[in-house]
C-alpha positions as CSV (number, residue, x, y, z in Angstrom):
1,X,164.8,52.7,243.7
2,X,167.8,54.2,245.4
3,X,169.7,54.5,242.8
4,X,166.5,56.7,240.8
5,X,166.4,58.6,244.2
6,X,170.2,59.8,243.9
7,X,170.1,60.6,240.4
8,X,167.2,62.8,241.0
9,X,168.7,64.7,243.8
10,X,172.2,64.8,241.3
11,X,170.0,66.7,239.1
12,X,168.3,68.8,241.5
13,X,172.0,69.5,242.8
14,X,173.1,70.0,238.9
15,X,170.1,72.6,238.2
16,X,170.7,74.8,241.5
17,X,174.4,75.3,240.7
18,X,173.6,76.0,236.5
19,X,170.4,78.6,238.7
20,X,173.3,79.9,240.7
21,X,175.1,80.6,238.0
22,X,173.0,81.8,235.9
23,X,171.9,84.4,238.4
24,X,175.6,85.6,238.4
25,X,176.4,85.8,234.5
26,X,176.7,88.8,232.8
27,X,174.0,88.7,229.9
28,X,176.3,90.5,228.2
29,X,179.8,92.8,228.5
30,X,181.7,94.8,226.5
31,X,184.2,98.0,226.6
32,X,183.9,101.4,225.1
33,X,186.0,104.6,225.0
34,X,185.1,107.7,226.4
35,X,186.0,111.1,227.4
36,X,189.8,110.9,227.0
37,X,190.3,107.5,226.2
38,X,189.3,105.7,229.0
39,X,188.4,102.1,228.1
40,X,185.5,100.9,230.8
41,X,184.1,97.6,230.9
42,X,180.2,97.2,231.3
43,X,178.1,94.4,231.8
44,X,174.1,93.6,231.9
45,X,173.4,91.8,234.6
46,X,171.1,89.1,235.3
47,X,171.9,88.8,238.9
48,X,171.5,90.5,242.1
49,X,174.9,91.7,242.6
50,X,177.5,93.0,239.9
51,X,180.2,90.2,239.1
52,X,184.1,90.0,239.6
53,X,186.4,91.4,236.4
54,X,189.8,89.8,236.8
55,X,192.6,92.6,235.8
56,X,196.0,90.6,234.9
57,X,195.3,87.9,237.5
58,X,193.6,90.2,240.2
59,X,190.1,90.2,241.1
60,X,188.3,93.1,242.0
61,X,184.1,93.7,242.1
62,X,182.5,95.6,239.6
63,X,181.0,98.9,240.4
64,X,177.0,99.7,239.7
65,X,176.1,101.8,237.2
66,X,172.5,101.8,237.3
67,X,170.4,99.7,239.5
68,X,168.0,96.9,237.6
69,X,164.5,99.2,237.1
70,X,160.9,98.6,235.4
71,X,162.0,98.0,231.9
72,X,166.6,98.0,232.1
73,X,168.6,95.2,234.1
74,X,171.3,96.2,236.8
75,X,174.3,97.4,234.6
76,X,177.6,97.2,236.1
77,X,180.7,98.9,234.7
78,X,184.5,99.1,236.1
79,X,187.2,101.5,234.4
80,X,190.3,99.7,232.6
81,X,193.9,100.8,233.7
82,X,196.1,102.1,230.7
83,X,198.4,99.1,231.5
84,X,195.9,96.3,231.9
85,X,197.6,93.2,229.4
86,X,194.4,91.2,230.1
87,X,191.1,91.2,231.6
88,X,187.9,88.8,231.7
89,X,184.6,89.1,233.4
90,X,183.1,85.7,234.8
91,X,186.0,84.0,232.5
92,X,184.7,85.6,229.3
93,X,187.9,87.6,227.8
94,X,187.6,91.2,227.6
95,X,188.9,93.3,224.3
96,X,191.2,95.8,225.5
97,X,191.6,98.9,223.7
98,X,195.5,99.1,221.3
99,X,197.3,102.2,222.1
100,X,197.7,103.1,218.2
101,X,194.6,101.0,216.5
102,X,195.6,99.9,213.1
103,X,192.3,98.1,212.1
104,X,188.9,99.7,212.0
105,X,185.8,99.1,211.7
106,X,183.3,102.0,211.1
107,X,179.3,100.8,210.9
108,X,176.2,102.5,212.0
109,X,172.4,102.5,211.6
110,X,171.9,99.2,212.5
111,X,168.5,98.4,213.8
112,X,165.4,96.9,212.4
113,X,162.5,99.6,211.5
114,X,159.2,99.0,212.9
115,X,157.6,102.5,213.2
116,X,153.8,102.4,212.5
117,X,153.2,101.4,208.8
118,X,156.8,100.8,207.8
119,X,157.7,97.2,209.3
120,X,161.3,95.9,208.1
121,X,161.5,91.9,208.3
122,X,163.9,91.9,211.4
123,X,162.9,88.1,211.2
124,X,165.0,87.5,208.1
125,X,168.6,88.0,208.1
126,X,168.5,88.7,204.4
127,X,166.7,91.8,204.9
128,X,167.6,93.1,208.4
129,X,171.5,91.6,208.0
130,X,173.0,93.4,211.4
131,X,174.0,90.0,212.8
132,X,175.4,88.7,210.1
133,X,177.4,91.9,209.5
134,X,178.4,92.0,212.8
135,X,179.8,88.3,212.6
136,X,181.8,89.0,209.1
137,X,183.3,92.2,210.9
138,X,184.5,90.4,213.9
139,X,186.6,88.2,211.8
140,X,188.3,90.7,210.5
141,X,189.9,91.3,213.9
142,X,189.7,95.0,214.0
143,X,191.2,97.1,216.9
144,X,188.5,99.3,217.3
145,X,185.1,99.7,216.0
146,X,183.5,103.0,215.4
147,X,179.8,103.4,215.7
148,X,178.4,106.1,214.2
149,X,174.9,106.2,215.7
150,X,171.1,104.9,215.7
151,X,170.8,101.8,217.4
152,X,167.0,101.4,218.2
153,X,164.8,101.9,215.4
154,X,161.8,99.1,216.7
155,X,159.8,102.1,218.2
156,X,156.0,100.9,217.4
157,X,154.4,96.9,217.7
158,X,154.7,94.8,215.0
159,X,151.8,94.8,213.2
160,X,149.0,91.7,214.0
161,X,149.7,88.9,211.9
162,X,153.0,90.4,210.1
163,X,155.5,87.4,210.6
164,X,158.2,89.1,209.1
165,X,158.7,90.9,212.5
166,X,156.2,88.7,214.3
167,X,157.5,88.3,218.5
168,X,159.4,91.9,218.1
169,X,159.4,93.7,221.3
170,X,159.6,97.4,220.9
171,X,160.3,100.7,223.0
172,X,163.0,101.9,224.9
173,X,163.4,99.1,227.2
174,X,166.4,96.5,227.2
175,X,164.0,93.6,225.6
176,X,164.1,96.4,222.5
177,X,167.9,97.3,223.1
178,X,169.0,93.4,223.2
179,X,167.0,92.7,220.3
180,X,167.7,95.6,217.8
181,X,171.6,95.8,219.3
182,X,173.0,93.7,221.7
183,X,172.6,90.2,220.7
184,X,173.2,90.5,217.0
185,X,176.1,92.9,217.9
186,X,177.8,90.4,220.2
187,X,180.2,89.1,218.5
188,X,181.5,92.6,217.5
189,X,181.2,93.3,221.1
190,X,183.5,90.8,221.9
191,X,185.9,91.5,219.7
192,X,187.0,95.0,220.2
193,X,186.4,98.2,222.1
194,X,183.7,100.7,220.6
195,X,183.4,104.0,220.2
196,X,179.5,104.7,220.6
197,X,178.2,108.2,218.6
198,X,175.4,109.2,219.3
199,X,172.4,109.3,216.8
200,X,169.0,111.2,215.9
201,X,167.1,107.9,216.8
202,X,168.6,108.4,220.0
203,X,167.3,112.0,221.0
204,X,165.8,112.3,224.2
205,X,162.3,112.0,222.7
206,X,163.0,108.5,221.2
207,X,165.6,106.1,222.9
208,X,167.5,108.4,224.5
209,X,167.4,107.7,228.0
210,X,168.4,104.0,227.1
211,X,171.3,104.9,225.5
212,X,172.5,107.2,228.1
213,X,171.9,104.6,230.6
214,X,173.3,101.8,228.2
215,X,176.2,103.3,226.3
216,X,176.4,106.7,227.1
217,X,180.0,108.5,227.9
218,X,178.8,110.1,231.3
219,X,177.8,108.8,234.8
220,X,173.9,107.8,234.8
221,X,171.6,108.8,237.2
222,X,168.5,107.1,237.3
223,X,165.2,109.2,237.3
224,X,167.4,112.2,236.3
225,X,166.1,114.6,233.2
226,X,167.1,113.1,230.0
227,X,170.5,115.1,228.5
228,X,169.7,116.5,225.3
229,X,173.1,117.1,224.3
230,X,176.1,116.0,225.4
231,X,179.8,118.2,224.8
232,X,182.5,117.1,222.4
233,X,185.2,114.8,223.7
234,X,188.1,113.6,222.0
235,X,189.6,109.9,222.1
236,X,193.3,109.7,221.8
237,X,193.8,107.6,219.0
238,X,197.7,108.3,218.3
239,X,198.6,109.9,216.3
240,X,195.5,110.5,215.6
241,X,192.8,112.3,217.9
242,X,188.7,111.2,217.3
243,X,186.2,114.2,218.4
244,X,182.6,112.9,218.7
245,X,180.5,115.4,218.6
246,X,176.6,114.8,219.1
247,X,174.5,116.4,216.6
248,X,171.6,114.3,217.5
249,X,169.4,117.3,217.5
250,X,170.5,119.0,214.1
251,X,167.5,119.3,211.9
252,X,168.4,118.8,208.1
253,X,165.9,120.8,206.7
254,X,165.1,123.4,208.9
255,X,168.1,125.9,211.3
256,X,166.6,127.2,214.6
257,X,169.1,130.0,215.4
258,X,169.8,128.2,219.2
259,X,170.8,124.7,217.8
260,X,172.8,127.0,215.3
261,X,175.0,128.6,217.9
262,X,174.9,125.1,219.6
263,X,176.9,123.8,216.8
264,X,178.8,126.6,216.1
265,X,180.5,126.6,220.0
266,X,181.1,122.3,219.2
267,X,182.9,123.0,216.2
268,X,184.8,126.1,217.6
269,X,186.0,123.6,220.4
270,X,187.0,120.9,218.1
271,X,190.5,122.4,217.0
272,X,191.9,122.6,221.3
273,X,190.3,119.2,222.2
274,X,193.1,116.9,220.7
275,X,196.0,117.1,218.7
276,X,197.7,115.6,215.4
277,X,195.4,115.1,212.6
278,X,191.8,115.4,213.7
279,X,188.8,112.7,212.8
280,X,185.0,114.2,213.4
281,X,182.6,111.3,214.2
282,X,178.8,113.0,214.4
283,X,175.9,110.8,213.2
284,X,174.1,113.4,210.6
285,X,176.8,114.2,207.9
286,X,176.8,117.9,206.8
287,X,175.8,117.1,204.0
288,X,175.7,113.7,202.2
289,X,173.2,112.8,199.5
290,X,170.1,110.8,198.8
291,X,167.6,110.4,195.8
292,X,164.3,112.1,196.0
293,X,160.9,111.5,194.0
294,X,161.1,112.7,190.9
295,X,165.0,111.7,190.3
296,X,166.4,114.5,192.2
297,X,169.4,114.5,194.9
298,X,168.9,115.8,198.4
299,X,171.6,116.7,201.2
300,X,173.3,118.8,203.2
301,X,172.3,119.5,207.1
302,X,170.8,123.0,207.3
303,X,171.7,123.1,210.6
304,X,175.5,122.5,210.6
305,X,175.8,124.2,206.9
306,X,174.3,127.4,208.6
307,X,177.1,126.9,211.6
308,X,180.0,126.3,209.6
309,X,179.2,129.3,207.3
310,X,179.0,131.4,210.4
311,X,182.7,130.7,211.6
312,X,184.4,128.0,209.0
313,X,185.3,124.7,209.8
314,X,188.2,123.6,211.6
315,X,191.1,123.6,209.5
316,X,192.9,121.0,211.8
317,X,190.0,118.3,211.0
318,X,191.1,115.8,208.2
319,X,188.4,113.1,208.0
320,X,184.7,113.0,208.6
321,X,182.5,109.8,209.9
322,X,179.1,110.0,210.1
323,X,176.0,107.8,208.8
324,X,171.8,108.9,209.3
325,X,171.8,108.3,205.4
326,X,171.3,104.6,204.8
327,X,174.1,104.0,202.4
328,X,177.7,103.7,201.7
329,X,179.3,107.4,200.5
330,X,182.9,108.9,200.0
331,X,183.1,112.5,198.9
332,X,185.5,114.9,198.3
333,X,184.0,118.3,198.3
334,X,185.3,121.7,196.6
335,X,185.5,123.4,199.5
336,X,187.9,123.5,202.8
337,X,185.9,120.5,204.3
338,X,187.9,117.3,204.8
339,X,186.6,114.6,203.1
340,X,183.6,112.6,204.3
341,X,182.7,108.6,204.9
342,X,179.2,107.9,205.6
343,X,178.4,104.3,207.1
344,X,174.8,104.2,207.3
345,X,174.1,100.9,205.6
346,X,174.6,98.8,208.7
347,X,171.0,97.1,208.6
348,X,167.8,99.4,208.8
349,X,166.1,99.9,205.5
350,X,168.5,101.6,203.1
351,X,168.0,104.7,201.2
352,X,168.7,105.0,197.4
353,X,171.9,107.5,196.7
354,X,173.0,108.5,193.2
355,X,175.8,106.4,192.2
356,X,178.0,109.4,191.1
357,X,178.0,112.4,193.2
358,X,180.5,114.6,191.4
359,X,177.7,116.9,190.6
360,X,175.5,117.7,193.0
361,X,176.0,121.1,194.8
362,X,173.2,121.3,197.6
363,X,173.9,123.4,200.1
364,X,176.1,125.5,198.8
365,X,178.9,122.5,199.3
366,X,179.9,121.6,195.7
367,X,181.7,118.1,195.7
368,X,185.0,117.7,193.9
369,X,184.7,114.0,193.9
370,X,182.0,111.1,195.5
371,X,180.3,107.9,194.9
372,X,178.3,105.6,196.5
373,X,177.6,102.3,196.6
374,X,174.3,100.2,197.1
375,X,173.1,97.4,199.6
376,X,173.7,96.6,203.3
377,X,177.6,96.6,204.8
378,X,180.5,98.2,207.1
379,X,184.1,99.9,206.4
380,X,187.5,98.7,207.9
381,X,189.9,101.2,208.0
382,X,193.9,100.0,207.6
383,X,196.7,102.1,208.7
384,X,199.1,102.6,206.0
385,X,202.6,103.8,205.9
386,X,201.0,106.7,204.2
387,X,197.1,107.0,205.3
388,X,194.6,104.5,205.0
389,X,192.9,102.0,203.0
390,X,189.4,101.9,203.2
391,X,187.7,98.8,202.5
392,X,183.8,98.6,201.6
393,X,182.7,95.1,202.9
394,X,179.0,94.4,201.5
395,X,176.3,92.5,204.0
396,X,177.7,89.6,203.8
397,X,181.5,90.1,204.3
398,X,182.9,90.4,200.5
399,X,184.8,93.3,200.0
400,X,183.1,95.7,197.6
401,X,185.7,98.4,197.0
402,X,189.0,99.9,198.6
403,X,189.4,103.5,198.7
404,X,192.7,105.3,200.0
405,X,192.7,108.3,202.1
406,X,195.6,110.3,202.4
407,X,196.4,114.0,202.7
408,X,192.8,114.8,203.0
409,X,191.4,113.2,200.2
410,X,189.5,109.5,199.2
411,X,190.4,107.7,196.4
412,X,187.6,105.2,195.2
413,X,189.5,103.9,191.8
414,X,187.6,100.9,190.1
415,X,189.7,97.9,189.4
């Protein structure tokens, strides 16, 4: 009987320290790069208080971000010196950001679409593959990854008795964030430091104040007015400079003369924000291409086509990133844009794109050169002696294709 009694109160003992802890653990971290370059570490919290990061042996308390609300956890976030050799929060390691990244990974459009009457399966991997992709990424052991925007796309209830999406929260809430992001993306997460782009799904009308809270590049205040668009920064890559630009609010088919001169003053502050050669990363491409009923093409951004004809484009830009179009694309075009990579096939439903795009001329942007490829996947980008190599991973981690990029141009040759 006494020796019952003890093992009881062991257990009781065991269960308040693994409750103690548990109140204490991040429920998840990671680091992105912001305004400048600065690398800060953030953490969801499950606790009450925000927990100790450990900077090359020294402890110091986390700073509060946001304060836990109605539908978001407490978020805790602490800025990483330029010298920091190593870091962990609650003894999980910390990615620290390379001062000249040499791998790359460039995804976007990732979450599972529940939106009234179209219902992805986000309960099989097969067909809503984020996890999966974010796993075969991760071993790949980039030094960055590049998101290139639209993170929440679960934005009605799953139907009654659908079980492909059956248990799906939905909204902007963190239930909806962790689900359509955060837990498939963690190991990604922990692998690298992110660069987070902002995308149409997260306009102020949709999931923006989420991702402002969550992942956006400026200080959050909570019950503040949503910020409908946010100024481009550059992040020092060297030699190479990344301007995001948010273009969240750009229609495609329509070009109301304010969002015009919007655009127009981002793209006339592109050229003095960094220096070296320039990459753009805005989630709508200016203009990319899909299929349309009866076997047409579509493309090209009204919006930003009606900016850049206004002034030009910046000259000192040499690559674009974007996604919004649900497929893989590289295209040269005819005139004095750079080249553009869209990677929009990260896991939401994909869109059909002709396979050559040598010909369409939409917009009044002919293309030189393009393809695209079908099915789910992500891009790693290797540094070269002389440019890049861009390899096209599919869903499940097999490279598809490797284009080059140098001088301002993409090379897609089949082998």
């Amino acid at each position: 009987m006494m020796r019952y009694f003890f093992a009881v109160i062991a257990a009781l003992l065991a269960q308040i320290a693994v409750g103690a802890h548990a109140a204490t653990a991040a429920a998840v971290d990671w680091v992105q790069l912001g305004p400048g370059g600065a690398a800060e570490a953030r953490a969801v919290l499950d606790g009450d208080s925000c927990p100790e990061i450990t900077i090359d042996g020294i402890g110091y308390r986390m700073a509060e971000r946001t304060a836990a609300g109605a539908n978001f956890p407490r978020l805790c976030a602490t800025t990483l010196p330029a010298t920091a050799r190593n870091a962990a929060i609650l003894g999980a390691v910390v990615p620290l950001p390379k001062p000249m990244p040499n791998r790359i990974i460039v995804l976007g459009d990732t979450g599972c679409r529940i939106l009234r009457n179209t219902v992805q399966a986000c309960n099989d991997p097969a067909k809503w593959p984020f996890g999966r992709i974010a796993a075969e990424a991760a071993k790949l052991n980039p030094d960055l990854v590049i998101d290139v925007g639209d993170y929440l796309y679960r934005e009605s209830p799953c139907p009654a008795g659908n079980r492909e999406c059956a248990g799906s929260p939905w909204g902007d809430n963190w239930v909806t964030w962790n689900a359509d992001f955060f837990a498939p993306a963690a190991p990604l997460l922990a692998a690298a430091p992110w660069v987070f782009v902002r995308g149409n799904h997260e306009e102020c009308d949709r999931s923006g104040l989420g991702w402002l809270r969550l992942l956006g590049p400026l200080p959050f205040a909570e019950g503040a007015a949503c910020v409908e668009h946010i100024a481009p920064y550059v992040v020092p890559l060297p030699p190479i400079s990344l301007v995001v630009i948010d273009d969240a609010n750009a229609p495609e088919t329509s070009a109301p003369a304010n969002l015009i001169q919007l655009y127009r003053g981002d793209l006339a502050a592109v050229s003095a924000l960094g220096s070296g050669p320039l990459w753009l990363a805005m989630h709508r491409p200016i203009s990319g291409y899909v299929k349309v009923p009866p076997g047409l093409s579509a493309g090209g951004n009204q919006t930003l086509l009606n900016a850049i004809h206004a002034d030009g484009f910046p000259r000192s830009v040499d690559l674009l990133l974007s996604g919004h179009i649900h497929a893989f694309e590289a295209i040269n075009y005819k005139s004095d844009l750079p080249p553009q990579l869209i990677a929009g096939h990260g896991g939401d439903n994909l869109d059909a794109a002709p396979s050559d795009l040598t010909t369409p001329n939409i917009g009044g942007l002919p293309v030189a050169s393009g393809l695209s490829l079908p099915g789910f996947g992500f891009l790693l980008l290797t540094r070269m002696d002389a440019g890049w190599n861009i390899d096209v991973f599919d869903g499940s981690g097999v490279r598809e294709r490797t284009c080059v990029f140098a001088s301002r141009h993409l090379d897609c040759p089949v082998h």
